[in-house]
N, C-alpha and C positions, 0 to 999 in steps of 0.2 A: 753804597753807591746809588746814584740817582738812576729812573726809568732812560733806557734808549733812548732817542730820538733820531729820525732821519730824517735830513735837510733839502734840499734841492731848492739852489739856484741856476735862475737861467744867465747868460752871459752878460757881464757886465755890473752884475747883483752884485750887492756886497752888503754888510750890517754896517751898522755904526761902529764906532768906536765903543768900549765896555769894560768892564771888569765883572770879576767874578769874586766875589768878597768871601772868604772863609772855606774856599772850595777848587779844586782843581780841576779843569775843563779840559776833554781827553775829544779829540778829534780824529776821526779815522777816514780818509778817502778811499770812498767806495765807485767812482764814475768821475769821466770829464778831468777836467783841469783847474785848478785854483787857486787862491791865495791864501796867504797866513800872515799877520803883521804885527809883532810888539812895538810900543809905542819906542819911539825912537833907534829901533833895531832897521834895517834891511829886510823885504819881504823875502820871504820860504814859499816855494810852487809847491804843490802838492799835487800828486796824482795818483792814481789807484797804489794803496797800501801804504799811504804814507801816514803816519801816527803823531801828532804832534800830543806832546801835555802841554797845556797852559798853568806856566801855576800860577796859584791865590793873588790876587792882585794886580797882576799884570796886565795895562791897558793894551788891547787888541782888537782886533777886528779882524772876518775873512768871508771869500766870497769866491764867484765866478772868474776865471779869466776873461776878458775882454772878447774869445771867440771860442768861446766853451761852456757847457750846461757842467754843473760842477753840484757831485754830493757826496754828503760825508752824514756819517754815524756821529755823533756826540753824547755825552752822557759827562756824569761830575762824579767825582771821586775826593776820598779826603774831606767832607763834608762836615766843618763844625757847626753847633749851633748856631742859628742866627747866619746862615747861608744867605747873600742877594746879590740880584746882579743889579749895575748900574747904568745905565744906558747913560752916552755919552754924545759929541759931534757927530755929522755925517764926517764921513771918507767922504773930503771933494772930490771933485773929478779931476783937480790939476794933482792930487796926492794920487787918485790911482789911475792916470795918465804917464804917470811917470813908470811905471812898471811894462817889462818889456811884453 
C-alpha cells in the first residue's frame, strides 16, 4: 500500500481528469463536501466518511463542491509493477456546472 496522503481543496477545486494505471486509488472523506466522477458515470458527493475505491484504470477526477472546502485521505492500494498516473483534460466548468 502506498504513503497516506491528505488533500484539501477549496471550493470549486477540482483535478483533472486521470487514471491510475496498475493501482487502486482508495478515497476517504474527511471534511466539507465533494465530488467523485468515473468517466461517463454520474457524479458521487462525498461527505465526511464516505470511501470510494477507484479501480485500475478508471478515468476520474474529484474535487470541492462548488460552496464547500473539501478533503479527503487518499492512498493506492493493489499496486503492480510499473504503477503511474496519467494526467488527462481539465474538468471544464460547463462539465462541473452541471453538478448540483
Amino acid at each position: 500500500m502506498g504513503a497516506v496522503s491528505n488533500v484539501t481543496f477549496e471550493p470549486r477545486c477540482r483535478n483533472h481528469w486521470h487514471v491510475h494505471h496498475k493501482a487502486v486509488q482508495v478515497l476517504i472523506c474527511v471534511a466539507g463536501r465533494g465530488w467523485y466522477q468515473e468517466w461517463g458515470k454520474e457524479a458521487v458527493e462525498m461527505k465526511p466518511g464516505t470511501v470510494i475505491a477507484i479501480p485500475a484504470e478508471a478515468k476520474h477526477w474529484h474535487g470541492a463542491a462548488k460552496d464547500s472546502w473539501f478533503q479527503h485521505l487518499t492512498y493506492h492500494t493493489q499496486m503492480e509493477e510499473g504503477a503511474s498516473n496519467e494526467w488527462l483534460e481539465a474538468v471544464t466548468d460547463e462539465q462541473y456546472n452541471r453538478l448540483p
